[in-house]
C-alpha positions as CSV (number, residue, x, y, z in Angstrom):
1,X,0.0,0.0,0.0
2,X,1.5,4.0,-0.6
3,X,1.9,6.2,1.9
4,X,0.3,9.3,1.4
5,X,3.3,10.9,0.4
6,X,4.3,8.2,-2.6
7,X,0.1,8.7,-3.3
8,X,1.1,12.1,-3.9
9,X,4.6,11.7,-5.8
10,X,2.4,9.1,-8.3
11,X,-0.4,11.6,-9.1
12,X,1.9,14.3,-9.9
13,X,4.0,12.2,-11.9
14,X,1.5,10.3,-13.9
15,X,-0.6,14.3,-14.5
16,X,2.4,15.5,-15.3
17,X,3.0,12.7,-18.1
18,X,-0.6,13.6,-19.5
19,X,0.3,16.9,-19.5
20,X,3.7,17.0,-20.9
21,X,0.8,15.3,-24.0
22,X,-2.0,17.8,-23.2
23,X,1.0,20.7,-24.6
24,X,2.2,18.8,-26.9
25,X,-0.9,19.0,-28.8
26,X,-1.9,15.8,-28.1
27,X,-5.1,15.1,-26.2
28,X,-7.0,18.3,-27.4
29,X,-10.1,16.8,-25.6
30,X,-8.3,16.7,-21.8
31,X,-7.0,20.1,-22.4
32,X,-7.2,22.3,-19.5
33,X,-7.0,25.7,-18.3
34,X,-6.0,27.0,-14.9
35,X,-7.4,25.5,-12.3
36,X,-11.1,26.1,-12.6
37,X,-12.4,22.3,-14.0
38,X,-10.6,21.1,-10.9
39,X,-12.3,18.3,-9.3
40,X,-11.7,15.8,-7.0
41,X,-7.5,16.2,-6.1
42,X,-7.6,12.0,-6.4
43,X,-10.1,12.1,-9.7
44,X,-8.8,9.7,-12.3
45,X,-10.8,12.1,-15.1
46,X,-9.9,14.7,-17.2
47,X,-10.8,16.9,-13.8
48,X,-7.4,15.7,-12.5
49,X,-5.4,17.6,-14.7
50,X,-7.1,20.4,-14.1
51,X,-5.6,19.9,-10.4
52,X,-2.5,19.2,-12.2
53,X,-2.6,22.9,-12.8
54,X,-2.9,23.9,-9.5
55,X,0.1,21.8,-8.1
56,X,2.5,23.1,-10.9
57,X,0.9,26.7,-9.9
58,X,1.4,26.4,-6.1
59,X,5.6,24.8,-7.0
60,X,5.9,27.7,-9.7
61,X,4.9,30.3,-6.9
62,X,6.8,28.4,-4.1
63,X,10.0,28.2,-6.7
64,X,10.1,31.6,-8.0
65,X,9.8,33.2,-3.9
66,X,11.8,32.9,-1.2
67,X,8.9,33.1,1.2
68,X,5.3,32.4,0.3
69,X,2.4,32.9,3.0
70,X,-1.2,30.9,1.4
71,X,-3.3,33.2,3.4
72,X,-6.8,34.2,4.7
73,X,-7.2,38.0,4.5
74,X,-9.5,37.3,8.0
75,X,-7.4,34.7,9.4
76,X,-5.7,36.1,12.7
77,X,-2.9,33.7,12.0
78,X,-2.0,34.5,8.8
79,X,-1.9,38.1,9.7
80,X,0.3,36.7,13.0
81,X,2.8,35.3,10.1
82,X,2.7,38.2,7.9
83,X,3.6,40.4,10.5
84,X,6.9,38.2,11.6
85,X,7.9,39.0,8.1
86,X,7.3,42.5,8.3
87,X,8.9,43.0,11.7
88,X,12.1,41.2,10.5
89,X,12.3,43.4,7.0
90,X,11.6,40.1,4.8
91,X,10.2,40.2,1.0
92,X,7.2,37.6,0.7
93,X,4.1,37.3,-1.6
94,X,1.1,36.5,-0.2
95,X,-1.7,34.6,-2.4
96,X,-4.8,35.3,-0.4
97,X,-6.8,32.2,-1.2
98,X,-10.5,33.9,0.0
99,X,-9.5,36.4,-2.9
100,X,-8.3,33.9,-5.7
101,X,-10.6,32.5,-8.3
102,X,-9.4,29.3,-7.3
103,X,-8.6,29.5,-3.7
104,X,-10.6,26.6,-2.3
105,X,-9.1,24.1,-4.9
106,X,-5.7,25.8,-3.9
107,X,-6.2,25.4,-0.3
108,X,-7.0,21.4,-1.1
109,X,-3.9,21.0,-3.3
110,X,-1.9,22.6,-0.3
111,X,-3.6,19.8,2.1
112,X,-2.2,17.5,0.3
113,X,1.0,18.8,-0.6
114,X,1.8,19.9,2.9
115,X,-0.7,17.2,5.3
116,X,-2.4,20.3,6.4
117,X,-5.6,22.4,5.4
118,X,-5.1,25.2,8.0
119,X,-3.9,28.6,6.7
120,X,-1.5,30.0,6.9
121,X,0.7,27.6,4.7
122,X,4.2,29.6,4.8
123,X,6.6,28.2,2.8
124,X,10.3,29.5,3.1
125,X,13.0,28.4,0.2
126,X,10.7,26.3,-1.6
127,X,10.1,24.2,2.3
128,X,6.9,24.3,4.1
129,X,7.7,25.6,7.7
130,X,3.7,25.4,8.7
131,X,1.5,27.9,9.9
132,X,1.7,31.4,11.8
133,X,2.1,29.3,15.7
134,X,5.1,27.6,13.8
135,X,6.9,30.8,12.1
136,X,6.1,32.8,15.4
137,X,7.9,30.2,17.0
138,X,10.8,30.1,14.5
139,X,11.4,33.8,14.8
140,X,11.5,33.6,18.7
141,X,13.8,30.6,18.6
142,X,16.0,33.0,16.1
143,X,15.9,30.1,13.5
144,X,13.5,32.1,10.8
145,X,16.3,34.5,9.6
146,X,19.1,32.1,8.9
147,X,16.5,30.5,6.7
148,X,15.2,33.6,4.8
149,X,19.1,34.1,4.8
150,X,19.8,30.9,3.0
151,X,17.8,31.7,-0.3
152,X,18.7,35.2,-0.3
153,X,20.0,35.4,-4.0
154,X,16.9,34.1,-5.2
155,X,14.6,36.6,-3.3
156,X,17.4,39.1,-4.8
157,X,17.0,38.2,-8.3
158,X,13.0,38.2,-7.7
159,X,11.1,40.9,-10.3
160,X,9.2,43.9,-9.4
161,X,6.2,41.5,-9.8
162,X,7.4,39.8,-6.2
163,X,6.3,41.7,-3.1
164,X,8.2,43.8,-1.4
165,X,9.6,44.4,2.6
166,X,6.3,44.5,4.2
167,X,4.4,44.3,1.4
168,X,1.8,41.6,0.1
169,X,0.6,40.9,-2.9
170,X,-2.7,39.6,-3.5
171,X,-2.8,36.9,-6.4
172,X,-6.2,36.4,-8.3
């Protein structure tokens, strides 16, 4: 039987596959767009590449940003994570998942990326570090900085597009 994990690391591989098709030109009818025909994250139909989108979305914006915050715009721990970052100077986007077209299916693809649904999902040099308890936490133990620190030249090289020091940006 898989683990959750190798669940995971199959579905991803085996969407990616169909997809690698889907842009080839192949398989016009499964093509897909964004993540709006998302259903089920485990779906075995053409839905399930439509969740494919929404993985590679969630690793593009994880990839390209040093620190990424999936957050609530109500939630009083996301804005307990956001204003660690802000206190300590750091760039980070924010995708506000109430605010995104596709934030529910987003939140999903995160519970199974990360084993948890809660928001905030803060990810720091492409690694989930958990929620606003757990950054609080890392910033008080004086173990968030050396992190932000160690991807550095990427946040560096990030684009105007990125946020900025105590800035968010809301992704729709």
């Amino acid at each position: 039987m898989l683990r959750p994990r190798q669940h995971l690391d199959l579905f991803v591989a085996v969407c990616s596959f169909f997809s690698s098709f889907s842009r080839a030109g192949r398989f016009h009818k499964v093509a897909w767009s964004g993540c709006r025909r998302m259903g089920n994250f485990t779906s075995s139909t053409t839905g399930g590449l439509s969740s494919t989108a929404c993985v590679e979305y969630v690793q593009e914006v994880v990839s390209q940003n040093c620190v990424v915050i999936f957050s609530k715009t109500t939630c009083p721990y996301c804005k307990m994570a956001k204003n660690v970052f802000n206190e300590i100077g750091a760039t980070y986007k924010v995708i506000e998942l109430d605010e995104h077209n596709d934030g529910r299916r987003l939140q999903e693809v995160l519970a199974q990326m990360t084993g948890a649904r809660t928001v905030p999902r803060v990810f720091i040099n492409g690694n989930c570090i958990g929620g606003g308890s757990d950054t609080k936490q890392l910033h008080q133990e004086g173990k968030l900085l050396p992190m932000i620190k160690e991807c550095a030249p990427c946040c560096a090289a990030t684009s105007s597009e990125g946020s900025g020091s105590g800035q968010f940006e809301s992704t729709k």
